[in-house]
C-alpha positions as semicolon CSV with decimal commas, in nm:
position;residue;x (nm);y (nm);z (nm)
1;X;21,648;15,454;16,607
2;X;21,644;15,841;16,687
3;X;21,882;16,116;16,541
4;X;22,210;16,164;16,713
5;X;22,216;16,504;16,859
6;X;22,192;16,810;16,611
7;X;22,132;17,227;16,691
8;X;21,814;17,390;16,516
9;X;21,709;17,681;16,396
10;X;21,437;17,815;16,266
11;X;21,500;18,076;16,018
12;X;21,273;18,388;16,027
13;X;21,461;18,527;15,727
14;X;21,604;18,420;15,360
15;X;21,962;18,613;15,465
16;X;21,957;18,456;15,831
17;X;21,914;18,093;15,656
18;X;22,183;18,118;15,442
19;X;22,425;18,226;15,699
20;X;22,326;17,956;15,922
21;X;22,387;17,742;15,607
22;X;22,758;17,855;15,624
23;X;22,800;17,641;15,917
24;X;22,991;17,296;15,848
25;X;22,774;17,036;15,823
26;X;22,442;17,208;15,833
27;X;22,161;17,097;15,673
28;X;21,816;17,202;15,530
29;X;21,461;17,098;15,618
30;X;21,204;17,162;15,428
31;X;20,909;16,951;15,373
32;X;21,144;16,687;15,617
33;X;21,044;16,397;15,375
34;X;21,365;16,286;15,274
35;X;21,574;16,462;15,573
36;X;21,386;16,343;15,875
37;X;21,419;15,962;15,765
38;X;21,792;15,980;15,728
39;X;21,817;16,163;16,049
40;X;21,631;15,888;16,210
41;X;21,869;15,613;16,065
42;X;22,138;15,839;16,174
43;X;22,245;15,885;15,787
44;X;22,263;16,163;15,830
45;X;22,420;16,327;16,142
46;X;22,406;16,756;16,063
47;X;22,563;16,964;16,331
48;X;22,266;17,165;16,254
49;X;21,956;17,160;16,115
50;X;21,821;17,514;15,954
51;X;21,417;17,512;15,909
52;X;21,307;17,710;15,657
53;X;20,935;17,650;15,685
54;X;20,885;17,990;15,772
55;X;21,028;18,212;15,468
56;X;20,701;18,249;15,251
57;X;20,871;18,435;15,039
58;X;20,991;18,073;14,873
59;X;20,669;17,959;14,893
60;X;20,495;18,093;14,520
61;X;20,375;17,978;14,211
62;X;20,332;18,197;13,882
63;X;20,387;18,261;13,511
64;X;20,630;18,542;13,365
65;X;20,706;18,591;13,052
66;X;20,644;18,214;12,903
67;X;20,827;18,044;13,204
68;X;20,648;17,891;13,529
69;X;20,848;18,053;13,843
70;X;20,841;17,802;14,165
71;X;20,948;17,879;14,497
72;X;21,146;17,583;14,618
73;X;20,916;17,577;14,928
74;X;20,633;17,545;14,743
75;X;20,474;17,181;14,815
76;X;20,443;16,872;14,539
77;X;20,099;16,904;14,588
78;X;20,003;17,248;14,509
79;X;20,239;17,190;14,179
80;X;20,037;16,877;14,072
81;X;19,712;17,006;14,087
82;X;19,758;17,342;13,941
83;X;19,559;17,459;13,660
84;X;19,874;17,686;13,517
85;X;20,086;17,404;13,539
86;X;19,869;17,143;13,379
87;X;19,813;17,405;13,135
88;X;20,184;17,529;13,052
89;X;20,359;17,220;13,180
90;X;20,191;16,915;13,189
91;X;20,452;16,700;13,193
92;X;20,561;16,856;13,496
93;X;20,234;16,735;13,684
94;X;20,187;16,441;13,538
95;X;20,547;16,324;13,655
96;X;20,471;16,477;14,045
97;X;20,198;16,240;14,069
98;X;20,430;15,961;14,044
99;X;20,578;16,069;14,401
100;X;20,552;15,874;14,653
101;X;20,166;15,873;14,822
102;X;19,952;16,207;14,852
103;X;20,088;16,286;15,227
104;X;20,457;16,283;15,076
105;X;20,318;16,515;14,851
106;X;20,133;16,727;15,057
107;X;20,439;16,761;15,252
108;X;20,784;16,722;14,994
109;X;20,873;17,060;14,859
110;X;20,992;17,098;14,476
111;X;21,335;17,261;14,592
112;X;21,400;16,992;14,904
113;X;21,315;16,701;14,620
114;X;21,561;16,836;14,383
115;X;21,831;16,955;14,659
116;X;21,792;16,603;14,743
117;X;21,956;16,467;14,404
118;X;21,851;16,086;14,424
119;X;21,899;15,992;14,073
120;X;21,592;15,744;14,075
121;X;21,363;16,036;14,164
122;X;21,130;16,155;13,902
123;X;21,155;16,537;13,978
124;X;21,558;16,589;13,886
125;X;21,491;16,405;13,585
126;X;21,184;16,581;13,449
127;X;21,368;16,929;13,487
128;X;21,635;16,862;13,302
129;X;21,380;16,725;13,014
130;X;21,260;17,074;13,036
131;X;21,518;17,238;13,034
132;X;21,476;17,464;13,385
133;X;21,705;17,662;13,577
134;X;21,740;17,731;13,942
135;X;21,798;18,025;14,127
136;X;22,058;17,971;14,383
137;X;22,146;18,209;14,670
138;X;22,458;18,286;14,910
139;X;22,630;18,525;15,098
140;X;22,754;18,687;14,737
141;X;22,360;18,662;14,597
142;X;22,206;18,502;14,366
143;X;22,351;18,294;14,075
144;X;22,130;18,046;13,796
145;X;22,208;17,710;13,774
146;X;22,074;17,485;13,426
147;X;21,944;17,217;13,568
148;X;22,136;17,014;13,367
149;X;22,456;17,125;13,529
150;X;22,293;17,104;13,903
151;X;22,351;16,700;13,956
152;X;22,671;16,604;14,014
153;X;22,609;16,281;14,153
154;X;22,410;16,067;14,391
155;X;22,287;16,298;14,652
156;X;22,564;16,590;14,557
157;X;22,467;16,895;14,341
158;X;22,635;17,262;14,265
159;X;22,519;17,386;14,607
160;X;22,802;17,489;14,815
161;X;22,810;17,578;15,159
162;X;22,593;17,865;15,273
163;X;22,382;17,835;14,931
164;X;22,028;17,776;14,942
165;X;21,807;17,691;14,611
166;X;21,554;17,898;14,588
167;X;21,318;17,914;14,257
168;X;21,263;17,714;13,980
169;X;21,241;17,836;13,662
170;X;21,060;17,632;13,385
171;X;20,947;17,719;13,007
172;X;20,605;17,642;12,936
173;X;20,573;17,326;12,674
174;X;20,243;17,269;12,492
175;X;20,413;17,036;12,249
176;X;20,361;16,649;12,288
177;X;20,485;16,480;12,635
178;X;20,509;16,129;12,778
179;X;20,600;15,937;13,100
180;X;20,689;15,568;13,128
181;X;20,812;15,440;13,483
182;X;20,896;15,145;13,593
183;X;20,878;15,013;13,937
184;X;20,842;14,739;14,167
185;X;20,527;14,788;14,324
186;X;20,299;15,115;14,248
187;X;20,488;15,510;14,443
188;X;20,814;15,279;14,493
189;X;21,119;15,493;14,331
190;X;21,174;15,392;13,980
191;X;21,402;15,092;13,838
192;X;21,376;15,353;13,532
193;X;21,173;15,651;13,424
194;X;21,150;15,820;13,117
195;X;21,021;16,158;13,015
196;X;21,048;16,268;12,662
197;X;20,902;16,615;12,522
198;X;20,838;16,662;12,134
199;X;20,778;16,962;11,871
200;X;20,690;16,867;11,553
201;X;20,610;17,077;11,221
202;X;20,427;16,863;11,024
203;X;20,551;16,497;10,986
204;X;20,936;16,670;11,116
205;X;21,049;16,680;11,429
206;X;21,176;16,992;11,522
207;X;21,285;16,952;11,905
208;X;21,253;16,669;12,146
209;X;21,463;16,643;12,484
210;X;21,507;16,286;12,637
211;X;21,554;16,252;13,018
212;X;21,605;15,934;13,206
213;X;21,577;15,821;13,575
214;X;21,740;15,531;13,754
215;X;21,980;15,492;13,506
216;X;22,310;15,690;13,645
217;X;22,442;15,861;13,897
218;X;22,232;16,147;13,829
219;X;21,962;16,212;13,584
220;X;22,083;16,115;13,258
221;X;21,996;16,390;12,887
222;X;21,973;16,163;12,569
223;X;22,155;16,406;12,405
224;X;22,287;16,130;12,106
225;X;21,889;16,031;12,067
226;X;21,832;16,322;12,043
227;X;22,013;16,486;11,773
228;X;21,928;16,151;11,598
229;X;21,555;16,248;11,581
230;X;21,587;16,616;11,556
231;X;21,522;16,761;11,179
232;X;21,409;16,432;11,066
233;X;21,050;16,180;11,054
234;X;20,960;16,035;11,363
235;X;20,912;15,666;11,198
236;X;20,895;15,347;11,344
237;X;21,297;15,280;11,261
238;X;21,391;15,654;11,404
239;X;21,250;15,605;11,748
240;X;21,381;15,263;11,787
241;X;21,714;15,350;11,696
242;X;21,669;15,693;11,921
243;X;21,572;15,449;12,194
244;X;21,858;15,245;12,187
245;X;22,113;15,549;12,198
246;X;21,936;15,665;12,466
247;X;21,967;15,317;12,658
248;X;22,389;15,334;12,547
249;X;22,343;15,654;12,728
250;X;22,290;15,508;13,082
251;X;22,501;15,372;13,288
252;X;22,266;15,165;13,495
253;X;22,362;15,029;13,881
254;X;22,288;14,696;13,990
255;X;22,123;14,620;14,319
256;X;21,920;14,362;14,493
257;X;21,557;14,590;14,307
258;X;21,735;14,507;13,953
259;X;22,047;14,436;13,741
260;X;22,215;14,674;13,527
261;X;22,166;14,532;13,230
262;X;21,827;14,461;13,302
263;X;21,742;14,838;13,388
264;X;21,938;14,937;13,011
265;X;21,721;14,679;12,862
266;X;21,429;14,897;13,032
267;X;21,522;15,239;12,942
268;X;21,533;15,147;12,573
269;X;21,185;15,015;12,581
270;X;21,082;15,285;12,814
271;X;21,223;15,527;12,579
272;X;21,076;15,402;12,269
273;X;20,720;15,429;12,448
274;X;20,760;15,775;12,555
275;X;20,885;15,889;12,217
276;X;20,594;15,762;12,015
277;X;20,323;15,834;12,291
278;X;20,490;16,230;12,275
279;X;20,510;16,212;11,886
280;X;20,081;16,140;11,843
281;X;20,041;16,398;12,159
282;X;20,211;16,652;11,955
């Protein structure tokens, strides 16, 4: 099957995009990895396609002021391998490398994976464990977005018409990490992910943020686990019962890949690995 008719554009300029974008029913293309296959099943059916692959201006990678700044054009790739981000971030690259195969990643941009919103993907999910923000822009300018506040649902975020994300804003975490994920065969989309980030002074844990993929209609914050954790030991008995809060948290679907209650199951056990592989990391 082919894409039912669309217009294109190729945008020489950030302002031209995002007036473009004002037209009903456009639609972005980026790195085309999650676009072009739904316009091929006719999932999608844009009036117009806007390609962006020109504005290298959203195309960058840098540190300011204790935060990682990413264009949203800037590829998967170039993100996983960097020596900043392994440095400031690492659970930010160790989560990109479980996307897809190395040619999606050569190919998927950061802001087209999280315009995207597919609440089994790991890269939704691992911002809002960290806590980014995104830079969004329209016809009025620019406005920041938490990313916790940017999912609204299965493939629906706060972009509205005419808006185009733009840069990703992350603070650097040298603290303790972890990522479990579960799927059915190895670069499938998870049945659940995990991604957990810990502080700890001394035996106490002073922060930790719990994020969890596959579980929800969007990426789900463990806030309850959380605050269950925070100020107190990380024992044996803490993490399990931070695990299982985090699994009440969900609210799983069920499909032919796996049941709800089996992916709940999953995302306490998942969530209980994470925590204590971030506690001895910290």
């Amino acid at each position: 099957m082919k894409a039912a008719p669309f217009e294109y554009l190729r945008a020489s300029s950030l302002d031209e995009a995002i007036e473009a974008l004002g037209t009903p029913d456009a639609r972005v293309l980026a790195g085309g990895q999650s676009l072009v296959p739904l316009l091929n099943l006719r999932q999608a059916r844009p009036s117009l396609v806007v390609d962006i692959n020109r504005l290298d201006e959203l195309s960058f990678l840098r540190k300011e002021n204790g935060r990682l700044e990413i264009g949203a054009l800037t590829r998967h790739r170039s993100v996983e391998t960097s020596a900043v981000v392994r440095s400031e971030v690492p659970l930010l690259a160790e989560a990109l490398g479980h996307v897809g195969h190395v040619a999606i990643r050569n190919r998927g941009t950061i802001g087209g994976s999280l315009a995207h919103a597919d609440p089994a993907a790991e890269l939704p999910a691992v911002m809002v464990a960290l806590d980014a923000d995104f830079a969004v822009h329209g016809a009025s300018g620019e406005r920041i977005v938490a990313a916790r506040d940017f999912f609204l649902g299965p493939h629906r975020t706060a972009l509205g018409r005419g808006e185009l994300l733009t840069r990703i804003s992350v603070p650097s975490h040298r603290g303790g990490w972890a990522v479990e994920e579960l799927s059915r065969r190895s670069r499938d989309l998870a049945l659940v992910a995990v991604f957990a980030t810990v502080t700890m002074a001394g035996e106490v844990c002073e922060s930790v943020r719990i994020a969890v993929a596959g579980a929800g209609p969007t990426p789900i914050r463990a806030t309850a686990a959380e605050e269950s954790l925070t100020g107190g030991p990380m024992t044996g008995d803490a993490i399990a019962l931070a695990a299982d809060l985090a699994a009440t948290a969900t609210d799983p679907p069920g499909d032919l890949h796996a049941p709800a209650d089996y992916r709940r199951e999953m995302a306490a056990v998942l969530t209980r690995r994470a925590l204590a592989r971030a506690k001895e990391d910290a």
